[in-house]
C-alpha positions as a Markdown table, in Angstrom:
| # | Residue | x | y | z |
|---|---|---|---|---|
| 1 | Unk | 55.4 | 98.6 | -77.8 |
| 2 | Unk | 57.1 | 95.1 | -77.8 |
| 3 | Unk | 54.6 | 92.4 | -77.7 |
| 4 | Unk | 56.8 | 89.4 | -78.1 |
| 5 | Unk | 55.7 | 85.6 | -77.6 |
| 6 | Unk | 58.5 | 83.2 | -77.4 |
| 7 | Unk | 57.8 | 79.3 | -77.2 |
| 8 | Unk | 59.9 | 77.3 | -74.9 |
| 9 | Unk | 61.5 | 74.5 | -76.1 |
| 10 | Unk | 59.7 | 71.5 | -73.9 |
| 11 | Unk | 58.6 | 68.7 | -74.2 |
| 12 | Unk | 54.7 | 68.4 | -74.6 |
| 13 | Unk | 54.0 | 65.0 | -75.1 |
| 14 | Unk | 52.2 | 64.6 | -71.8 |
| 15 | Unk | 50.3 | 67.8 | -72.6 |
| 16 | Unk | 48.7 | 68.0 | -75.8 |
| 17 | Unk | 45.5 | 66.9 | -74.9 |
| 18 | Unk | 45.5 | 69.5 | -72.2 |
| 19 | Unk | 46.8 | 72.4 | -74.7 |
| 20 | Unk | 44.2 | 71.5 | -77.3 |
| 21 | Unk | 41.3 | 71.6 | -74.5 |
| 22 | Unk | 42.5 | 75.2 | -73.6 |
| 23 | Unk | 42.8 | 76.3 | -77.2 |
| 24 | Unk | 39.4 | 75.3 | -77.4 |
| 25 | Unk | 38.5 | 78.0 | -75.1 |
| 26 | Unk | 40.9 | 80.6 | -76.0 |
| 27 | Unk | 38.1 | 82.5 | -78.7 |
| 28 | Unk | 35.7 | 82.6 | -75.2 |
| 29 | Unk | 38.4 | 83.6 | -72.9 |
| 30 | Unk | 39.0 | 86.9 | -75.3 |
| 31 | Unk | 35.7 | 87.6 | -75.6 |
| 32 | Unk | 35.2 | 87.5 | -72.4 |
| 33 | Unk | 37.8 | 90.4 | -72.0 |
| 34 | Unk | 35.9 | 93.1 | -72.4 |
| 35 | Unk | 32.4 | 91.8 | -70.4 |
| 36 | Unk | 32.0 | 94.3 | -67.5 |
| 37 | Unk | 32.1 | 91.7 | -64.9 |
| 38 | Unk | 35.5 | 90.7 | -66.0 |
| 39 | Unk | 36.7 | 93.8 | -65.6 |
| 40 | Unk | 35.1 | 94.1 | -62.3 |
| 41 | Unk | 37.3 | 90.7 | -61.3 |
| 42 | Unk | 40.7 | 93.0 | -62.8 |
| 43 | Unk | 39.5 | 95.9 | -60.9 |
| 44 | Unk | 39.1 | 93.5 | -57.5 |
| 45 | Unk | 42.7 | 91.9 | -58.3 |
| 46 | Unk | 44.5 | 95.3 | -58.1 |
| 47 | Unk | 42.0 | 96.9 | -55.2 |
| 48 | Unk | 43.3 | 93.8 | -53.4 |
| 49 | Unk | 47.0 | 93.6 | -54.0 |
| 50 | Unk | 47.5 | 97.6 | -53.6 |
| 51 | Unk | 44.9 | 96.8 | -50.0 |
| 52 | Unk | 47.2 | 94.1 | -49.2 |
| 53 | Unk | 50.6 | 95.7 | -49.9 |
| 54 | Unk | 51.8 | 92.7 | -52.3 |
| 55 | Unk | 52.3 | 95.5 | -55.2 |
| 56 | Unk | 56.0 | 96.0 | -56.2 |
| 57 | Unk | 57.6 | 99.1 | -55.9 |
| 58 | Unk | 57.0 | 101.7 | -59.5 |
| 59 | Unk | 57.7 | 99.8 | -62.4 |
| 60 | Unk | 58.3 | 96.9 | -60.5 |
| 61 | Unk | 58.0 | 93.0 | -62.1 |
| 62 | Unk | 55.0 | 90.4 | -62.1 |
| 63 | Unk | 55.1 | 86.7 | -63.4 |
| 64 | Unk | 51.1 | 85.4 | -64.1 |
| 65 | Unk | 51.6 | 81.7 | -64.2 |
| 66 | Unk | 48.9 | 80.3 | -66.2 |
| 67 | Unk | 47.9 | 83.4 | -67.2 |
| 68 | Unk | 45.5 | 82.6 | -70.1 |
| 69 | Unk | 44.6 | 85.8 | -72.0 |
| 70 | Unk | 46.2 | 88.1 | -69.9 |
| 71 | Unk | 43.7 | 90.0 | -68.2 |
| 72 | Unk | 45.3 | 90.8 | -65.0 |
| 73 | Unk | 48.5 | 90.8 | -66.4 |
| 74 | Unk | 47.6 | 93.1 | -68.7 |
| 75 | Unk | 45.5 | 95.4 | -65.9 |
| 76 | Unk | 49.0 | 95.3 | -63.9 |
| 77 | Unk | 50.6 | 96.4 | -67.4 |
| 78 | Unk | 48.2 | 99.3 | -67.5 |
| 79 | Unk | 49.7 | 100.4 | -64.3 |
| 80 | Unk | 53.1 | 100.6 | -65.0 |
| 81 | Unk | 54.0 | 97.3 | -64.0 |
| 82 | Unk | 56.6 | 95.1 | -66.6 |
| 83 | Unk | 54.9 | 92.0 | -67.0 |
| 84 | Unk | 55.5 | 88.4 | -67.7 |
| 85 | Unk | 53.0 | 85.6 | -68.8 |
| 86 | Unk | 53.1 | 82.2 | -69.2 |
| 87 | Unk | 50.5 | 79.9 | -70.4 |
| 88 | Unk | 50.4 | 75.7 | -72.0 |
| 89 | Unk | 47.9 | 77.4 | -74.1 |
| 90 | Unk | 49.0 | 78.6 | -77.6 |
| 91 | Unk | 45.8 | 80.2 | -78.4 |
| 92 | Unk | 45.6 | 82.2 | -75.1 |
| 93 | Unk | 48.9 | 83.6 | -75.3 |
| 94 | Unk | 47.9 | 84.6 | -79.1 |
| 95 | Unk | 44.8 | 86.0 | -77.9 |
| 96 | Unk | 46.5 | 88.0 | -74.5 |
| 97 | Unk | 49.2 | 89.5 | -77.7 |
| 98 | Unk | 46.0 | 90.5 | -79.6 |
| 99 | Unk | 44.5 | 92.4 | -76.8 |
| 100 | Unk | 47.5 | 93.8 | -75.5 |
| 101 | Unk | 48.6 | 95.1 | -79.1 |
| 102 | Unk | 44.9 | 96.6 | -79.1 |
| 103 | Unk | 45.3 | 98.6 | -76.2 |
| 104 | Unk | 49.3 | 99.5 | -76.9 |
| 105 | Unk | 50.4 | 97.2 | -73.3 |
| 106 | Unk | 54.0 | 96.0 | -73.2 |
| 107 | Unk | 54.0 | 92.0 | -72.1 |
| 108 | Unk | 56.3 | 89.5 | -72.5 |
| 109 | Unk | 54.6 | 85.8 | -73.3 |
| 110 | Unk | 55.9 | 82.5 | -73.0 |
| 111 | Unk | 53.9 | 79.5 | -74.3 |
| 112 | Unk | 55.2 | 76.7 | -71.9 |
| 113 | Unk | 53.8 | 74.6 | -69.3 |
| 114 | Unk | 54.5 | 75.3 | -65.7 |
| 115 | Unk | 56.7 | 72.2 | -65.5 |
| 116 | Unk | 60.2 | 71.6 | -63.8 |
| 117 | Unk | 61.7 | 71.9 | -67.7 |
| 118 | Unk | 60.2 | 75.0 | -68.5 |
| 119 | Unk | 61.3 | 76.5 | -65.0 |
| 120 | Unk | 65.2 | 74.8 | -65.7 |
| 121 | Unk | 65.3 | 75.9 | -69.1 |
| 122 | Unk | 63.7 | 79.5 | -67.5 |
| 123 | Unk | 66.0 | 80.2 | -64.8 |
| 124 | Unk | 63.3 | 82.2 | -63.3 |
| 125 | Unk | 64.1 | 81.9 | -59.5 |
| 126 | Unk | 64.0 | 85.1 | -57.5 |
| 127 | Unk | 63.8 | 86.9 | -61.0 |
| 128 | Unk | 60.0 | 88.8 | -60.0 |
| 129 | Unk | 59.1 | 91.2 | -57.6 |
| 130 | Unk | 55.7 | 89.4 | -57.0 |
| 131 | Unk | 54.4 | 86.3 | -58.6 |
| 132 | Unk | 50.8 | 85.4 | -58.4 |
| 133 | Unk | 48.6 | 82.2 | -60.0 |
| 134 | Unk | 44.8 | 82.6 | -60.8 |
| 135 | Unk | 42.2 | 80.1 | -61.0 |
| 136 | Unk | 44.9 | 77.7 | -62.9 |
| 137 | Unk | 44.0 | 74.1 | -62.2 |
| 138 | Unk | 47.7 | 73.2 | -61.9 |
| 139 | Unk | 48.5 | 75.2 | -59.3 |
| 140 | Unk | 47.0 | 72.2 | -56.6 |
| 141 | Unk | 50.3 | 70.6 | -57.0 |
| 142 | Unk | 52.7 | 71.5 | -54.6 |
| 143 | Unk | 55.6 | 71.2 | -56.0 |
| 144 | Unk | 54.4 | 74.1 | -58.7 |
| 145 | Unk | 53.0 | 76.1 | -55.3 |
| 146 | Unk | 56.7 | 75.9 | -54.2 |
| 147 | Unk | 58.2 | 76.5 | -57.7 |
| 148 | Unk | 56.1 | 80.2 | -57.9 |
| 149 | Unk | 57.4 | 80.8 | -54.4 |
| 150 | Unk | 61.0 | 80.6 | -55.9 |
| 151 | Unk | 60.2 | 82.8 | -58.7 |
| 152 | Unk | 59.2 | 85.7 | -56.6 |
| 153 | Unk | 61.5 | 87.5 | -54.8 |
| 154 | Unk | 58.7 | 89.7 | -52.6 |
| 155 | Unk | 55.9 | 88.4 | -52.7 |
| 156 | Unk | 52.9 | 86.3 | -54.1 |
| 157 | Unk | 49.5 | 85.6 | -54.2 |
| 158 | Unk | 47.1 | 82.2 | -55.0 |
| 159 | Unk | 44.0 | 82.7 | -55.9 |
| 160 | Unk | 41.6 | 79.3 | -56.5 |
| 161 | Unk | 38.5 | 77.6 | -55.7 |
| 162 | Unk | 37.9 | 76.2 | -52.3 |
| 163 | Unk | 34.8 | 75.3 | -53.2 |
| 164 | Unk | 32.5 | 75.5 | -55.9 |
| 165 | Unk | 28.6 | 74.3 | -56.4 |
| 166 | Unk | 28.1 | 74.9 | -59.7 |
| 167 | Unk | 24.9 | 73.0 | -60.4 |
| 168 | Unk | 25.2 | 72.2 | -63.7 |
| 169 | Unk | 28.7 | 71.6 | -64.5 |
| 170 | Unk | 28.7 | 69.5 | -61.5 |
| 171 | Unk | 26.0 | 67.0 | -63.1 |
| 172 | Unk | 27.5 | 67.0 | -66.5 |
| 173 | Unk | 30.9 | 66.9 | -65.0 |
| 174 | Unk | 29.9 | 63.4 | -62.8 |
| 175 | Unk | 28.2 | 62.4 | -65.8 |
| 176 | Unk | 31.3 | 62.5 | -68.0 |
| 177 | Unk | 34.3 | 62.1 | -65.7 |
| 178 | Unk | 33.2 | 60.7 | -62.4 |
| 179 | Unk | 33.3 | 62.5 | -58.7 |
| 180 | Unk | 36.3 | 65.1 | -58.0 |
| 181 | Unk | 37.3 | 66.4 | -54.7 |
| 182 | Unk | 39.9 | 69.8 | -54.1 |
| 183 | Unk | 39.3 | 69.4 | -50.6 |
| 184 | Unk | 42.7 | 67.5 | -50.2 |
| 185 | Unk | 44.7 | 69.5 | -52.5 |
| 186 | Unk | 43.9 | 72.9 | -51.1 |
| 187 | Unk | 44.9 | 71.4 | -47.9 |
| 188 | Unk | 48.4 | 70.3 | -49.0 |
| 189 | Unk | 48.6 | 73.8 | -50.8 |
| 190 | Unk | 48.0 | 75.9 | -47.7 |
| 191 | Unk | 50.2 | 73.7 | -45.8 |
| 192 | Unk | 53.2 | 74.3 | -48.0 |
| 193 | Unk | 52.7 | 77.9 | -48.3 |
| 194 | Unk | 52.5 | 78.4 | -44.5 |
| 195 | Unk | 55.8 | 76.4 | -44.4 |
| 196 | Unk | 57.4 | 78.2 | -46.7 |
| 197 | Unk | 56.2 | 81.9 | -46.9 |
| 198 | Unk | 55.8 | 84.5 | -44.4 |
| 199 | Unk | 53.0 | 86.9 | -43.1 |
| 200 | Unk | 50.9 | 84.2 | -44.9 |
| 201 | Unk | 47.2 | 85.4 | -45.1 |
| 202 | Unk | 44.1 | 83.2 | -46.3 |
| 203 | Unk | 40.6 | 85.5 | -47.3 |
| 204 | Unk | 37.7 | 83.3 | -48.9 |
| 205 | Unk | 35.1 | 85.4 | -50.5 |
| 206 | Unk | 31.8 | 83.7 | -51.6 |
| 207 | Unk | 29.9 | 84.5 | -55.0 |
| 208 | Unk | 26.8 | 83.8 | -55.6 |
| 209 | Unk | 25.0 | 83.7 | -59.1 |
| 210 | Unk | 22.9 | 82.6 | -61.6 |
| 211 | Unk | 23.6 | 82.6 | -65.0 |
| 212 | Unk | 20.7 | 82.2 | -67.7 |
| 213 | Unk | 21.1 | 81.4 | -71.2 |
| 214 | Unk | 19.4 | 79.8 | -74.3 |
| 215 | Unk | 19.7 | 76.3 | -74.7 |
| 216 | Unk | 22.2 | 76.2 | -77.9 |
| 217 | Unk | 23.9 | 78.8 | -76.0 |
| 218 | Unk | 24.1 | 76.4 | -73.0 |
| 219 | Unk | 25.2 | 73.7 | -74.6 |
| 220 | Unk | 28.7 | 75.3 | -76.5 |
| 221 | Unk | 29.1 | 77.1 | -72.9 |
| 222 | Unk | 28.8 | 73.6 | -71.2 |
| 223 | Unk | 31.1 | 71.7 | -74.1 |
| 224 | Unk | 33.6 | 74.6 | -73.7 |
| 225 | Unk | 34.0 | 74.2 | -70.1 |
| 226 | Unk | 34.4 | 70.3 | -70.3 |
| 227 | Unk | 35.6 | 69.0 | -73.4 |
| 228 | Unk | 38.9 | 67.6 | -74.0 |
| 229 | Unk | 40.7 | 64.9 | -76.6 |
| 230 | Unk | 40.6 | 62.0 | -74.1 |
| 231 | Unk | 36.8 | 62.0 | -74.1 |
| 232 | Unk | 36.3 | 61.7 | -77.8 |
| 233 | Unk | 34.4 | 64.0 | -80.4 |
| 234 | Unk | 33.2 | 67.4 | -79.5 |
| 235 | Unk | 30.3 | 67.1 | -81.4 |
| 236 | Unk | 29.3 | 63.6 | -79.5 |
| 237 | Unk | 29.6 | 65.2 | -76.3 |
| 238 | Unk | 27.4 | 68.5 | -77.6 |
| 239 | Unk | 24.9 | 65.8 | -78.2 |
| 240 | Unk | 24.9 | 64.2 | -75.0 |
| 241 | Unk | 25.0 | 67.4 | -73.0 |
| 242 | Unk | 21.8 | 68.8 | -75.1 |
| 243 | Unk | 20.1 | 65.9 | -74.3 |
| 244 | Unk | 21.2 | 66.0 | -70.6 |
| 245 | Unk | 20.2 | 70.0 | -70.0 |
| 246 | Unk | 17.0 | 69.9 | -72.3 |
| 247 | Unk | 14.8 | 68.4 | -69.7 |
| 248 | Unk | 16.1 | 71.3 | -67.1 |
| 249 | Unk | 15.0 | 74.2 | -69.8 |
| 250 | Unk | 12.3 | 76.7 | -68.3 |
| 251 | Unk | 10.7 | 78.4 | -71.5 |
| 252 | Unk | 14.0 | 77.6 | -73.7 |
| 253 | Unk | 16.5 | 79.2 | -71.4 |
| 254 | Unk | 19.1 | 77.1 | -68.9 |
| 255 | Unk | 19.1 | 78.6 | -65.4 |
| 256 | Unk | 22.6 | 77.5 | -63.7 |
| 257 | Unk | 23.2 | 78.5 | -60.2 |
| 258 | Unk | 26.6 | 79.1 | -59.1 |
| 259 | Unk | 28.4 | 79.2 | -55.5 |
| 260 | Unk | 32.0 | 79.4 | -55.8 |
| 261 | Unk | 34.2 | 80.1 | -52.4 |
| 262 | Unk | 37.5 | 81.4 | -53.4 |
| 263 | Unk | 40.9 | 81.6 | -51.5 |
| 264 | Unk | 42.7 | 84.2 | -51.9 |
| 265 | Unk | 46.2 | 83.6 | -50.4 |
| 266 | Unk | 48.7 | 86.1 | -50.4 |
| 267 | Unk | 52.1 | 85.9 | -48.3 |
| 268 | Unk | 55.9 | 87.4 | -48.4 |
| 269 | Unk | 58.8 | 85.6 | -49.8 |
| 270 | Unk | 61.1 | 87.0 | -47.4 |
């Protein structure tokens, strides 16, 4: 086993707020490895690429681009596959090495934004038999979209948020940051890959859920999910967001519904 990490040489002035944010939520992230429902989502990665035929032949290549701690790179791993990951995150690459050292899975890390540096410095076009992006908010910029293309040299596969309705994350999130919409991103996305890629297919599965936990817990979940350095303190926003969620308690306990539509979008490079 050869776990290595290597840091590319870029410039992260632009970034650091953005890397510290994700550090943040690194410890989560690796806990969250081993929750049967993120396994679940590994096991419905790999039930969809082998249904799909975006797998690469045996012992076949796959760049995860933004791939936080690994999970799917490392389910791919335990498959056989040689896997690459690459992550702004320090501490989710650290954590992805930590649990692929635990269960004895070869991956090679890079800590490095997905940036037109990084991929010059890289050299990484046409270097992977499939290249695939997960839930990683930078991936609504095009020119990254066309950049993963170019990595790939069989296939690849997108898979983000078309829509979500996530009740409370949506009022704290207005609260804090103003109104966002994807709507017009996705659109540019999809339009690019259909120009680009071939046997381009778009599924959208809907979720569904409700998740219930105590108020303290509710409050670090909530911070977690929206802090970062340009807001200011951690601990001023805990406070806020306490005193925002409190009235919606029921007997102690936040009940958050959840609707998230995803895209999955998988095509050929050739």
């Amino acid at each position: 086993m050869n776990n290595t990490i290597q840091e590319v040489s870029v410039d992260l002035h632009d970034w650091r707020d953005e890397q510290e944010a994700w550090n943040n939520r690194s410890k989560f992230f690796v806990e969250l490895h081993n929750r049967a429902d993120r396994k679940a989502q590994v096991t419905d990665f790999l039930a969809f690429l082998k249904d799909e035929h975006l797998l690469p032949a045996d012992g076949g290549s796959a760049l995860d681009i933004g791939c936080g701690v690994g999970d799917y790179a490392l389910g791919l791993a335990r498959e056989g596959y040689k896997t690459t990951g690459i992550d702004l995150s320090d501490g989710m690459i650290h954590g992805a090495k930590q649990l692929a050292d635990t269960e004895g899975l070869d991956v090679s890390l890079y800590i490095a934004p997905w940036s037109e540096e990084t991929r010059q410095k890289l050299g990484w076009d046409k270097s992977f038999d499939l290249a695939y992006s997960i839930f990683c908010p930078i991936m609504f910029d095009v020119e990254n979209i066309r950049a993963m293309h170019n990595a790939s040299n069989e296939t690849c596969l997108w898979i983000a948020f078309s829509e979500r309705m996530d009740e409370t994350v949506d009022m704290l999130s207005e609260h804090f940051f103003g109104r966002d919409s994807w709507d017009g991103k996705m659109k540019a996305c999809l339009d690019a890959i259909h120009e680009i890629g071939h046997n381009v297919k778009v599924t959208y599965k809907t979720v569904p859920e409700t998740e219930v936990m105590s108020l303290d817990k509710a409050v670090d979940y909530f911070t977690m999910r929206l802090h970062n350095n340009g807001w200011g303190a951690m601990e001023d926003m805990k406070r806020e967001i306490r005193t925002l969620i409190e009235p919606r308690a029921i007997d102690g306990e936040i009940h958050n519904k959840t609707v998230d539509t995803v895209a999955w979008v998988s095509w050929s490079v050739k």
